[in-house]
N, C-alpha and C positions, 0 to 999 in steps of 0.2 A: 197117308195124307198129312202133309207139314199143316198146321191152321192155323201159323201165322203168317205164311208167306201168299201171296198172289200174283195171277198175274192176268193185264187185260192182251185182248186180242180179236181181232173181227176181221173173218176175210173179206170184208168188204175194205179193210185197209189197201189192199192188190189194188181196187179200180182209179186210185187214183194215177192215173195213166202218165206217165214221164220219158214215153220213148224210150231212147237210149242214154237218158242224164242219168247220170253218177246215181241219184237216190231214185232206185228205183221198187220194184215193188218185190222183187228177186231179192232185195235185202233181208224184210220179214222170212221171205221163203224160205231164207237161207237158215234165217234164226230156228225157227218155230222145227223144222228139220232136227238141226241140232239138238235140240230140247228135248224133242221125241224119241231122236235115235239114244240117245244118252238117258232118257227116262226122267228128265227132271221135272216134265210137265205133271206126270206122275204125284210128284211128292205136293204140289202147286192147285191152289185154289182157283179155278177158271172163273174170272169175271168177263162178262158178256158190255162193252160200253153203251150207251144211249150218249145222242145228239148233242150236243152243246146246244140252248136257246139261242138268239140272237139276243136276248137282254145279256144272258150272261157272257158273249163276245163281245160287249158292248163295255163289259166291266173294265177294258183295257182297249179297246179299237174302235175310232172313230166311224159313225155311219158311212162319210163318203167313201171308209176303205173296202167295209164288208158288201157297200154298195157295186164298186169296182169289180169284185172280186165272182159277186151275181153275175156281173155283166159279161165280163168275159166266158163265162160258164155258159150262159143263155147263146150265146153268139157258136159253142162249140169248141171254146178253150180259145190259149193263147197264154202271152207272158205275162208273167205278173211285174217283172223286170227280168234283165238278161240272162238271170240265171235261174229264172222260176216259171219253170212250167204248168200250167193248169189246163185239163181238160173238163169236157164236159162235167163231169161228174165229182169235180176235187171240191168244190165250195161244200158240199155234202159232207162229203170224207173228210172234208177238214172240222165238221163241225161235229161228227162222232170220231176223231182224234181230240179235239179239246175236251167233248165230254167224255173219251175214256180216262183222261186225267182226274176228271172233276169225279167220276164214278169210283175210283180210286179211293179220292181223297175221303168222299162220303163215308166207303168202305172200314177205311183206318178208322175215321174220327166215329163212327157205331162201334168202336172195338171189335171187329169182325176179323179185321187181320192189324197186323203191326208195318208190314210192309209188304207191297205191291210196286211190281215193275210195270210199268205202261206200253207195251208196243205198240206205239202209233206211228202214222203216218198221214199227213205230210210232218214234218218236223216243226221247231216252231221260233227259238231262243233267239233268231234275227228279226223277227215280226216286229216295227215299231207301232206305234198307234195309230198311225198315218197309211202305214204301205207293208206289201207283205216283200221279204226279200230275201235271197243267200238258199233258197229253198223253200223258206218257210212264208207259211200263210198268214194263220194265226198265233198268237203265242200262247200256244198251249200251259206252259209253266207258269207266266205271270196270271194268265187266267184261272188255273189253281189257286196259286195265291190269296188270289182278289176274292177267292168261294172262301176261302178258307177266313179270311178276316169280317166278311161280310155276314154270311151264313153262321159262324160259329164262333166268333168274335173269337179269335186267336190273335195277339197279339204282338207277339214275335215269330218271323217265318224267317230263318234256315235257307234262302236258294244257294247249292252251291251247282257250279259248271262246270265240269272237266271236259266237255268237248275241246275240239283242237281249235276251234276259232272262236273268238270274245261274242257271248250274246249281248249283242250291242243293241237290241230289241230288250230283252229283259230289263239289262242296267239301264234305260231311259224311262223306262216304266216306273222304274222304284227309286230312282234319284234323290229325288229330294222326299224320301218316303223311311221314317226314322224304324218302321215296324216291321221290314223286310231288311235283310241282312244277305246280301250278293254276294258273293264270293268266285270268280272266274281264274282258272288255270288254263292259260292260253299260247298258242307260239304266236312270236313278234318278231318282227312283224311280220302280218298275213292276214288275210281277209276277216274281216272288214275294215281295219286299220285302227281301232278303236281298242281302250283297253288296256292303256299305261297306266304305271306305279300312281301317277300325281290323278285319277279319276278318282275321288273317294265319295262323291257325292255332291249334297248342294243344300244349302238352310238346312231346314230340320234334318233331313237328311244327311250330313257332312259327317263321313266316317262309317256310315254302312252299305256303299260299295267299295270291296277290295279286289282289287287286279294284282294278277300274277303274270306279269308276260316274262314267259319263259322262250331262252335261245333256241332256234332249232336241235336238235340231236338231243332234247332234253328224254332221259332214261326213266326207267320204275324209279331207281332211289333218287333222281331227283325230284322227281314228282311226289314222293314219299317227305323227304326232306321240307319239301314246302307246305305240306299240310301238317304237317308236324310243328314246326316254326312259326305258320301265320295262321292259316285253319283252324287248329285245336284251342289255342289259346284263346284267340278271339273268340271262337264257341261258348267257351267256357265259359266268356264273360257276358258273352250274349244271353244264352239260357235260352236255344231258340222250343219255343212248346211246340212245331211242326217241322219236318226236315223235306224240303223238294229237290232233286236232283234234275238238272240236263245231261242228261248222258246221252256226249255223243264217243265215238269210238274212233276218232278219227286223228289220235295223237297214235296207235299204234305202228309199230315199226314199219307194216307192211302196207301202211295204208295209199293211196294213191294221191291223193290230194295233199299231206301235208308231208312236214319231214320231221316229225318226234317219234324215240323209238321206246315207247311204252310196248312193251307186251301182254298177251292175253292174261296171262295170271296176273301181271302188274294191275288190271283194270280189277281183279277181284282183291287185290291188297289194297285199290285205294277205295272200296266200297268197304273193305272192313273199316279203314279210317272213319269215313262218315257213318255207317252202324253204331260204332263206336261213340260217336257223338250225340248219335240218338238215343242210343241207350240212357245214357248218363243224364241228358236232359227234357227229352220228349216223349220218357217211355217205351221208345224205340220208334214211334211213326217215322213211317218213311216213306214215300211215296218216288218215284222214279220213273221221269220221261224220257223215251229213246229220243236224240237228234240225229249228230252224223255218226260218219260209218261208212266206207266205201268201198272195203276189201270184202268180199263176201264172207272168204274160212276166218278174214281175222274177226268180222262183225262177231258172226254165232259164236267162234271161238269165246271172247270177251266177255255175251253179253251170260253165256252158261256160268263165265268165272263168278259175274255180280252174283249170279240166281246162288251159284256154291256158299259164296261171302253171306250172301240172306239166308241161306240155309244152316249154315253150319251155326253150332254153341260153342260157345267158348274164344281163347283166347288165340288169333289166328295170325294176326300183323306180324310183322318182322322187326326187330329193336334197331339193329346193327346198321351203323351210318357210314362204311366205308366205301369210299369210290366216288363218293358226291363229287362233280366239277365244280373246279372256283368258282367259274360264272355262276353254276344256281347259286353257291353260297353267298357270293356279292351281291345277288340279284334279292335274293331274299333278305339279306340285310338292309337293304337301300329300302324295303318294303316297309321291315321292322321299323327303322328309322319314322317312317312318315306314320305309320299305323301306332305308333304308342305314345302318340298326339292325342286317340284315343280312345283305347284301351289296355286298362290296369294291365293285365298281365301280361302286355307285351314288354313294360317298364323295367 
């Protein structure tokens, strides 16, 4: 048994019921399978999530949304908008999804584990304060967050997003919010539309959200390249004391929805990156929420690579920067350009 590592999960994640849409409950199934047959549950501390409160949904979403969101449920389901399905039984499941986040974070910050991956579901990184959308209900991530500075006065929080679409729920959350530090790797454009070079924030805030919109057919090494170039450094200067992740899995080659071609190992070289970043300044907390993901073998694929990257000691990244495309490197320079406005060691 690893006893740093963890991981949540609750088959009552399954009942949130989505028909035939894309995020469906066959996702987990698909994960939790993999895990098992491969034995990594094994090595992995089971955390059991509890509920999310309603005060603590509240820490980030307005009552008329979690109001909505009862109502639709009470009635037998329905959309939340065109692409979010709720059934009977999801405003529940969405609220033991945020609290397997929060149970998580609890987790880490007792020193019980250093890091824990969350499989939850419904997802959440599109949720704004107002309306749930793109999938997601609640924002499970920002609602971490908001435990984590509330509950434990942590003062710099770490979100970074590798999903394939801009959590444009999360960066409105923390906009103008100087003690969260966003970071999103995203194709551009693509849903939600949100999530260019020039968003960096707003008043206090101005400078701690960074967007990465990367071209379609963006690779491992470009995605590598960009957290190396804008990620690490800003990190570095950040000093975040808590590290959150939105992982979703849907920048992979084979995914269906989008068209970046990250691969499964790729997704456990960009998790040693941010390890890496936790080590050096949070002690290693890490906390990790699943979002998308919508190839089944590539999901499980992927999310085993992360659990290998949290498992493993030692030195595991790749150095070697050959093969990069112009476009990442012009992209990521135009980044550099506007981000070491500032910070130091982008200079």
């Amino acid at each position: 048994m690893n006893t740093t590592t963890g991981l949540v999960y609750h088959a009552d994640y399954l009942k949130h019921d989505t028909g035939t849409h894309p995020e469906s409950a066959e996702r987990l199934v698909s994960i939790m399978q993999k895990l098992e047959g491969t034995g990594i549950t094994e090595k992995l501390n089971r955390i059991t999530p509890i509920k999310a409160s309603k005060d603590q949904i509240r820490y980030v979403h307005h009552d008329a949304h979690i109001s909505r969101v009862e109502a639709i449920c009470a009635r037998g389901g329905g959309m939340l908008d065109l692409d979010t399905p709720i059934c009977q039984d999801s405003g529940e499941i969405a609220l033991l999804s945020a609290g397997g986040v929060l149970k998580a974070v609890d987790e880490v910050m007792a020193n019980n584990m250093k890091h824990i991956f969350a499989l939850i579901r419904p997802p959440g990184h599109h949720a704004t304060p107002k309306t749930g959308m793109g999938f997601c209900v609640f924002n499970n991530i920002a609602i971490a967050a908001e435990h984590l500075k509330r509950e434990y006065g942590v003062k710099r929080i770490l979100i970074a997003d590798w999903d394939v679409h801009h959590g444009n729920g999360t960066q409105e959350v923390f906009f103008e919010d100087p003690s969260v530090l966003y970071f999103s790797m995203h194709q551009y454009p693509h849903y939600p539309g949100t999530g260019w070079t020039d968003e960096v924030g707003k008043g206090e805030g101005e400078g701690f959200t960074v967007n990465v919109p990367l071209h379609a057919g963006t690779d491992d090494a470009g995605y590598l390249y960009a957290l190396k170039h804008i990620l690490v450094p800003i990190a570095m200067d950040f000093k975040p004391e808590f590290v959150l992740v939105s992982a979703g899995f849907d920048a992979h080659i084979s995914d269906p929805l989008a068209s970046m071609n990250v691969t499964s190992r790729g997704f456990g070289l960009i998790s040693d990156v941010i390890k890496d970043i936790a080590e050096k300044n949070s002690a290693g907390k890490i906390v990790i929420a699943l979002e998308g993901g919508y190839n089944l073998n590539a999901l499980a694929e992927s999310v085993s690579a992360v659990f290998e990257s949290l498992l493993a000691s030692g030195e595991r990244s790749e150095k070697k920067e050959e093969g990069i495309p112009e476009n990442v490197r012009k992209r990521v320079e135009e980044i550099r350009q506007i981000q070491r406005n500032y910070w130091s060691n982008i200079r």
